[in-house]
C-alpha positions, 0 to 999 in steps of 0.5 A, a space after each residue: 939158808 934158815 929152814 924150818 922143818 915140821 913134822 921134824 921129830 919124825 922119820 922123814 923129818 929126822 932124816 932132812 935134818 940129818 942131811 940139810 944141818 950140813 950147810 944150813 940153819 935147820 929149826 926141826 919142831 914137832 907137834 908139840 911143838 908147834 901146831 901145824 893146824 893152828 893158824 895164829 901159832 904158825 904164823 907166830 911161829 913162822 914170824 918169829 923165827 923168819 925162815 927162808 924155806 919150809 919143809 913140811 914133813 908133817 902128816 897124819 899117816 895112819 892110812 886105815 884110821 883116816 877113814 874114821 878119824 877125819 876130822 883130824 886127818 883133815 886137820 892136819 894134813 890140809 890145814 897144816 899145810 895150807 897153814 904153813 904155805 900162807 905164812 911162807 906167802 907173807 914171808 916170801 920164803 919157799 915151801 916145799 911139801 911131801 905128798 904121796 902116790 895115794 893121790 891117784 887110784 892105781 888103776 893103771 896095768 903094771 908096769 905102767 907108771 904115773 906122772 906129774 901130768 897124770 890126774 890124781 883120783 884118790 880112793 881113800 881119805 887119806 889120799 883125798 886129804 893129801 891131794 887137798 893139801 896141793 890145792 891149798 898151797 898151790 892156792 895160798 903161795 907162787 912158790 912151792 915145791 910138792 914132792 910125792 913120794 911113796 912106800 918110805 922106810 928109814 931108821 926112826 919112828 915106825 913103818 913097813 919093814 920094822 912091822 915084817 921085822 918084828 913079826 918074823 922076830 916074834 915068831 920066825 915059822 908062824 904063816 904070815 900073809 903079805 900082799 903080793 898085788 899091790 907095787 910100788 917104789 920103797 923109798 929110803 927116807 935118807 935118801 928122799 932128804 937129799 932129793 928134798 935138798 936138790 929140790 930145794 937149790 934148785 929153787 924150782 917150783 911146782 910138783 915132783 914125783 921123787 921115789 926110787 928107780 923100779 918097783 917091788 910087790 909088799 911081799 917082795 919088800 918084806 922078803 928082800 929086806 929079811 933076807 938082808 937081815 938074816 932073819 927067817 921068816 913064814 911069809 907067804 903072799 896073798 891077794 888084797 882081797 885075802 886081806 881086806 882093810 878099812 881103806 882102800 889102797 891103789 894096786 899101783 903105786 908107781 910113780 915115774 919121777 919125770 920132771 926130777 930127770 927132765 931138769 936133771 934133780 933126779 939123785 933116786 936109785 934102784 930101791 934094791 940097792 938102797 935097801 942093801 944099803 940101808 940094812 948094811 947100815 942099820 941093821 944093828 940098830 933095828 935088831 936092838 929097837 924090835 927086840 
């Protein structure tokens, strides 16, 4: 198949086209590239290149700047994918879209999870922006697949782990707090790719909560990976409240990938073992990126 990949210069995007390149034609193009908010170059875009999939990995992910920079959040994450799905409706090709845990308010008690069937209550722009975005193309085309995801982490561009990284590098006995109230499920960006592809072969329609298998705290991320690393560290675990940022995050993030098993996609496993896979791989390649 021909599948053209947006946001494909990124840290998701990179890793699906690691992944689909194996057995198809995979277009990767990045902002520059190709703006996802303006209807007339997707649709040219689209048009031209005539893909049988699209992938959107493309998103305004600074979750704090959302909450003042809404016009371009909205842009991107709303327009863009409502862009992207009608020009996959003219075509008849799929699309499929990753969306986050941040659609829902995380009020639940732990370890209570949230499911498809669950209703989304976002508590911050971003979240609003991100569940917009399923309305549009569930709006715009018959055949979609929305996979929500949560808490990703992978060898390109910036998140989670390279920040603790470069912070115990920086300073291995300087006191760092890190939020042990919030859970949820990291997710290697590697291995959502290859759940994407299942997704994808299967040609099933509909929305899919596609993370890994059980759950960790902020601080137990960062301290886990660090572990595997080797690298000390003065991490000590705070509440959200001793850490107030501009948007509010849910306290539970834990998604349960119900309709994944039910249709037996499911190829997610334990965050743990996906981490010390990750570090057995990468680690090199992080020490050398943070110094």
């Amino acid at each position: 198949m021909k599948i053209l990949i947006s946001g494909g210069t990124g840290q998701l995007g990179r890793d699906c086209t690691k992944v689909l390149e194996r057995d198809h034609e995979v277009t990767p193009v990045g902002s520059k590239a190709l703006d996802i908010s303006d209807w007339k170059a997707v649709k040219a875009f689209v048009h031209d290149l005539k893909p049988d999939v699209i992938l959107n990995c493309a998103a305004f992910t600074k979750v704090d700047d959302c909450e003042t920079k809404k016009e371009l959040a909205w842009k991107v994450n709303v327009d863009g994918p409502k862009n992207l799905a009608a020009a996959a409706g003219e075509l008849g090709a799929r699309m499929i879209h990753i969306s986050t845990d941040y659609v829902f308010d995380g009020e639940k008690p732990v370890p209570e999870y949230y499911t498809e069937t669950d209703t989304p209550h976002p508590v911050s722009y971003y979240g609003l922006t991100k569940l917009e975005a399923e309305k549009a193309i569930c709006a715009q085309t018959g055949r979609y697949s929305i996979l929500r995801t949560a808490w990703l982490y992978g060898a390109n561009g910036q998140n989670f782990l390279k920040t603790m990284l470069r912070l115990a590098l920086g300073d291995p006995e300087r006191e760092i707090k890190v939020v042990h109230d919030q859970f949820g499920s990291p997710t290697w960006s590697y291995r959502l790719a290859e759940q994407i592809e299942k997704v994808m072969d299967a040609d099933q329609n509909g929305i899919f909560h596609a993370t890994s298998e059980n759950y960790c705290t902020w601080y137990e991320l960062a301290t886990a990976f660090l572990g595997d690393m080797a690298v000390p560290n003065g991490f000590i675990p705070c509440t959200t409240r001793d850490y107030p940022t501009p948007a509010k995050r849910p306290l539970n993030s834990i998604l349960e990938n119900q309709r994944l098993k039910a249709e037996g996609l499911n190829v997610m496993g334990d965050w743990r073992a996906d981490l010390t896979q990750f570090v057995t791989l990468f680690k090199d390649h992080l020490m050398d990126e943070v110094k």
